[in-house]
N, C-alpha and C positions, 0 to 999 in steps of 0.2 A: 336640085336646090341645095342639097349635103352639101355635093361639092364645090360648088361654087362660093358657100359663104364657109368652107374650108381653107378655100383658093385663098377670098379675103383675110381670113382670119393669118395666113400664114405670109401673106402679102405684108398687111400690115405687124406681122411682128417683125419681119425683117429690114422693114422702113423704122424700126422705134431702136432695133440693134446698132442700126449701122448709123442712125442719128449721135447713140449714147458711145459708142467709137469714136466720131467725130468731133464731142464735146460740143461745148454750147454755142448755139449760132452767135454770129458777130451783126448786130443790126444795121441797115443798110445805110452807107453811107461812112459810118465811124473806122479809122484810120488808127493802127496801132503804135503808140509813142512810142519812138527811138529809146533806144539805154539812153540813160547820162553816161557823157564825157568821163571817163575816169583818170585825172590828171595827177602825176604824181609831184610833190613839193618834195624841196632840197633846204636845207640851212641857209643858200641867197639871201630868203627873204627878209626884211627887216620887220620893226616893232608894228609899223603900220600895215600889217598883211593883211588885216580884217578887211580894208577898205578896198585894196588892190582885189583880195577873192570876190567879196562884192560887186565890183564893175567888173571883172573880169569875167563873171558870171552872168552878170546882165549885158553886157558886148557878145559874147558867145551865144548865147539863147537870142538875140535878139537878129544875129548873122545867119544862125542856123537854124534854129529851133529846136535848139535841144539842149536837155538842164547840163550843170555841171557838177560831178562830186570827186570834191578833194579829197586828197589822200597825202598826209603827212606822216613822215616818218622823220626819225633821229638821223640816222646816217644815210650817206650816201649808197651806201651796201644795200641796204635793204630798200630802195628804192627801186633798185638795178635788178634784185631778187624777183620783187615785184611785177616790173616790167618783162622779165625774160618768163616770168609764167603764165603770160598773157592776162594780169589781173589789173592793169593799166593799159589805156590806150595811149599814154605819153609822159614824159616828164620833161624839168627844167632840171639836167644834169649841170656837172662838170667835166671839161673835155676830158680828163683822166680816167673817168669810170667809162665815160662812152667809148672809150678808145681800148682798153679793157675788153672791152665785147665789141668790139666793131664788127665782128665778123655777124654778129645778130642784133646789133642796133643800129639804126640809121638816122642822120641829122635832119629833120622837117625843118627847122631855120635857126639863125641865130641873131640875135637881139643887134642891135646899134645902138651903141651909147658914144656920146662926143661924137656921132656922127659916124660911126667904126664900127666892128664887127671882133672888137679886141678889148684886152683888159692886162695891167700889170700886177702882179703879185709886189705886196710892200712888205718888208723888215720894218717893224715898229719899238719904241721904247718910251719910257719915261721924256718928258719935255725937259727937261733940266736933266737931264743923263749925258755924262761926255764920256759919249764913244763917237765915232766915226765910218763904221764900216762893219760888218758883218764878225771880221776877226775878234772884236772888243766884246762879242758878244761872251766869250768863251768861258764856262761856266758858272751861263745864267740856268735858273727856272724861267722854260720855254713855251708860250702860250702857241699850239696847234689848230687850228681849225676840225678839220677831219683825215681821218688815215688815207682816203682818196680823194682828199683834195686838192689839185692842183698847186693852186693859191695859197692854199694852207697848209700845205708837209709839202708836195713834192718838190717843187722851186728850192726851196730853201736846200734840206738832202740834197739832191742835187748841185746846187752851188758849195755847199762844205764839202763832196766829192771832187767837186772843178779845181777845188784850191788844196786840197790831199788833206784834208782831213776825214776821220771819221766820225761818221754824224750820229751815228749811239752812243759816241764818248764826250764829244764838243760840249754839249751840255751837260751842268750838273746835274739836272732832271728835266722832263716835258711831258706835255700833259694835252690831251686833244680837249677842247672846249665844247665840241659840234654844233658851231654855228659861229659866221664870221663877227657879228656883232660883240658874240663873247670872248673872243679875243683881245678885241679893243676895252670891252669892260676889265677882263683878263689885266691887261697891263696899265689902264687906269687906274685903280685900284690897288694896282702893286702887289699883287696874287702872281704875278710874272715879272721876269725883270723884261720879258720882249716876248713880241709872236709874231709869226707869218700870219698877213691876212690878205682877202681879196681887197686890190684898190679900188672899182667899183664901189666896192659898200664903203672901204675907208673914208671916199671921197666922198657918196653919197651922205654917209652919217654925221662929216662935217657940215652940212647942210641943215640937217633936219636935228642932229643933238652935239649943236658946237661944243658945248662945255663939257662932254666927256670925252671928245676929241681931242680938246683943248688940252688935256691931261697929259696926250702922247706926239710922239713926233713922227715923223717917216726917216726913215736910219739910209733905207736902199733900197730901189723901185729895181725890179727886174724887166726884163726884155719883154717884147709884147708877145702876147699867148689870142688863141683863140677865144672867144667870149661864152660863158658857158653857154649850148645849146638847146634847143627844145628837140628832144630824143623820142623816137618811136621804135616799136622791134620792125626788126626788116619784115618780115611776112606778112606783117601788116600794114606795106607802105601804100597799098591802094584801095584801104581799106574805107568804108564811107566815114569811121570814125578819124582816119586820116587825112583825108579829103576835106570832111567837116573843119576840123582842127587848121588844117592848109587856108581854107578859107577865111576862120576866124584872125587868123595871127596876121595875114599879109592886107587884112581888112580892118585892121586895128584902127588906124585914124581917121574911117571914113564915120564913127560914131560915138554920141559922148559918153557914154561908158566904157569905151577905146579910148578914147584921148585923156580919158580920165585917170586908165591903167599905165600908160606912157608916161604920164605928168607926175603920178606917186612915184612908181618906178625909177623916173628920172632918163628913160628910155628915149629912142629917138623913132625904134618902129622894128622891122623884122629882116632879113636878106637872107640869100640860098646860100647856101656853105658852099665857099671852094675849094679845090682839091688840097690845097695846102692849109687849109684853114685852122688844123692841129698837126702840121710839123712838127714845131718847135714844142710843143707836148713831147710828141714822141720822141724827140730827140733827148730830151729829159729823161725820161722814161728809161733808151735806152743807155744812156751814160750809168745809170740806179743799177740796171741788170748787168750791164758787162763788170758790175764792179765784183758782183756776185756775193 
């Protein structure tokens, strides 16, 4: 009899150990909620971003079933930082940072606007300003967007290289804004005499705030560039939060919280990046490095 309620007693301690190991049952039936989306945000955005996160949020939960948390930063840099520490499952880059790291980011898709999968960079100034052409700019205060922005420094650098000038002399001074909207307020305002901005927002904010558009002019549209993209790190390109994402984005107009992010946005929907899709970035890029 000893042994036997020894047997038990040691039965049952080792059922109560190896329970307190296992940690707490999970009751039957209940299913453990996915993370949230962790997406990271760029200066793209415009004034009305409240409303875009909003349905953007409720189209994506509603696609996949699973919440969403933003993640905003200042620069483009520290978004990128972000993403290569695996502390985001995505962003809405510019093709210059993505390109940058291409060797560990990869493009999930890129936007259509006017029906494209492209965007121009503008030269802006004053509406009663007589210049002409980029040359007349020549020592103005220069409104920037960001130090890896496409749309906003590198186009420009690049074109004062194309025509032999040096682009840390050309202007009497410049200043990065970090964020295209504030460029356009930038030279509204006459805190600039000009700035590089993206035409997407340019054109969009004529839209949605004519009268501080109304302030500036377009000087000189540059060549068409790829459209900033929705970037992932590569190791994680078959990732279910990838897949998720893949599904939301190319699912956009099938819901009105989709069609609702499209319409703020000004958007037309989503496409697969092709091979050339940032050439003409790179070719930017490289004319910036050979100059050394």
């Amino acid at each position: 009899m000893t042994g036997a309620v020894l047997s038990r007693r040691r039965l049952t301690a080792g059922l109560a150990a190896a329970l307190a190991l296992a940690g707490p049952a999970r009751p039957q039936g209940i299913v453990e909620r996915a993370a949230p989306l962790r997406i990271g945000l760029t200066p793209v955005f415009l004034d009305n971003e409240w409303r875009v996160l909003e349905a953007l949020a409720a189209h994506v939960r509603g696609v996949t079933g699973r919440e969403v948390e933003f993640v905003q930063r200042r620069t483009y840099k520290e978004v990128v930082a972000l993403l290569l520490l695996g502390e985001l499952d995505a962003a809405w880059l510019c093709g210059y940072p993505f390109l940058q790291h291409a060797d560990r980011l990869s493009v999930l898709a890129i936007p259509l606007w006017q029906g494209q999968p492209r965007y121009q960079s503008y030269l802006i100034t004053a509406e009663n300003r007589r210049a002409s052409g980029l040359a007349d700019l020549r020592g103005d205060i220069h409104a920037y967007s960001d130090p890896d922005s496409n749309s906003g420094h590198l186009v420009t650098v690049a074109e004062l290289i194309r025509l032999g000038e040096r682009p840390e002399a050309f202007f009497a001074r410049s200043f990065f804004t970090f964020g295209h909207r504030n460029v356009v307020r930038a030279v509204a305002r006459r805190l600039a005499g000009s700035g590089s901005v993206d035409g997407y927002v340019y054109d969009t904010l004529a839209e949605t705030e004519p009268d501080l558009v109304a302030r500036t002019r377009i000087l000189w549209r540059s060549d068409w560039h790829g459209f900033p993209p929705i970037v992932i790190p590569s190791e994680a390109s078959d990732s279910p939060a990838a897949r998720a994402l893949d599904r939301a984005l190319f699912g956009m107009a099938g819901t009105g919280p989709g069609r609702d992010v499209l319409r703020l946005l000004q958007l037309d929907g989503f496409a697969r990046p092709a091979p050339d899709s940032f050439d003409s970035i790179a070719a930017l890029m490289a004319r910036v490095a050979d100059r050394g």
